[in-house]
N, C-alpha and C positions, 0 to 999 in steps of 0.2 A: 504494500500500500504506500500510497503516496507522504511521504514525512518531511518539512521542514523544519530544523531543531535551529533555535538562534542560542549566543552565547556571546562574550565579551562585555557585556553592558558591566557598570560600577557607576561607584562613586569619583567625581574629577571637579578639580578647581575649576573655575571660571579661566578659558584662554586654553586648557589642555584638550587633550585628545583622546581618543577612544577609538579601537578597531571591532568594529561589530561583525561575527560570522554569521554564517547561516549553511546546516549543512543540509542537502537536498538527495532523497532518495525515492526510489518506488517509479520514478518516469527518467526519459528522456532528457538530463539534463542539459545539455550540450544540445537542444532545439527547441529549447523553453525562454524567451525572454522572462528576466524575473524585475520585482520592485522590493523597495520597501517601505515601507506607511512609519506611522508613528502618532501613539494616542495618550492624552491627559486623559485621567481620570474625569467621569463628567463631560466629558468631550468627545466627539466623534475622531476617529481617525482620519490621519492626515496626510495626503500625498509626501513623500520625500524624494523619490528617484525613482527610475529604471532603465536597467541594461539591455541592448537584445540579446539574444541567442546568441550569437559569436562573439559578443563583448566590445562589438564597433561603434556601437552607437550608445550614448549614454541623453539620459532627460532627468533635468532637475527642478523640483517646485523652487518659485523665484526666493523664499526665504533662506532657501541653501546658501545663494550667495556665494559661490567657490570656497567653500569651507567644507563640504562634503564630496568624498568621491564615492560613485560605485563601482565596482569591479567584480569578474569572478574568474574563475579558475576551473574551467570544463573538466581537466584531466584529475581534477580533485572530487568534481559535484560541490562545487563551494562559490559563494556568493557574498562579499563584503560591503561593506560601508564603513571607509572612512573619517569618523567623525573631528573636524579641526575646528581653534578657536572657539568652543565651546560657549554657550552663552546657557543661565540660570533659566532662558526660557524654549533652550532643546534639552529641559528634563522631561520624559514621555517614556510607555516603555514602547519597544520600537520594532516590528514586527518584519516577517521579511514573507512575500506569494509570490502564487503563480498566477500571474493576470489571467483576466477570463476564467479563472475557474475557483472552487472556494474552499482552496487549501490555503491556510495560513499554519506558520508556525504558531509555539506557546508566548512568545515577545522576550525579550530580554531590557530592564528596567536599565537606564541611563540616569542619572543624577547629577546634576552641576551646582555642586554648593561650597562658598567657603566656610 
């Protein structure tokens, strides 16, 4: 069956970084364009990126700002985010799909606090 498991998320000062995984099994990964979201508590989830399928094309919601890359790694089944210059208000935890269809992983919680 189809599994996204995320991981990397913590606790980081305000201006640090974080690399968020996402490891992907059960399909195709290497012909799946993947994203990944991110949701406040009380708040719907929220666009943050996606890659395509071969990893040539990337799209960022404009709050990214070039402080977020995504990336993956076919020959792994692995899918990243990232996260730089952190700001108090990308604490979210932060989920990683497969568009078009309604697999998500469990999320992995990010925190930006001094």
């Amino acid at each position: 069956q189809v599994q996204l498991v995320e991981s990397g998320g913590g606790l980081v000062q305000p201006g640090g970084s974080l690399r968020l995984s996402c490891a992907a099994s059960g399909f195709t990964f290497s012909s799946a364009g993947m994203s990944w979201y991110r949701q406040v508590p009380g708040k719907e989830r929220t666009y943050v990126a996606t890659i395509s399928a071969s990893g040539s094309t990337t799209y960022y919601a404009n709050f990214v700002k070039g402080r977020f890359t995504i990336s993956r790694d076919n020959s792994k089944n692995m899918l990243y985010l990232q996260l730089n210059s952190l700001k108090r208000t990308d604490t979210a935890v932060y989920f990683c799909t497969w568009p078009g269809t309604d697999y998500w992983g469990q999320g992995t919680q990010v925190t930006v606090s001094s």
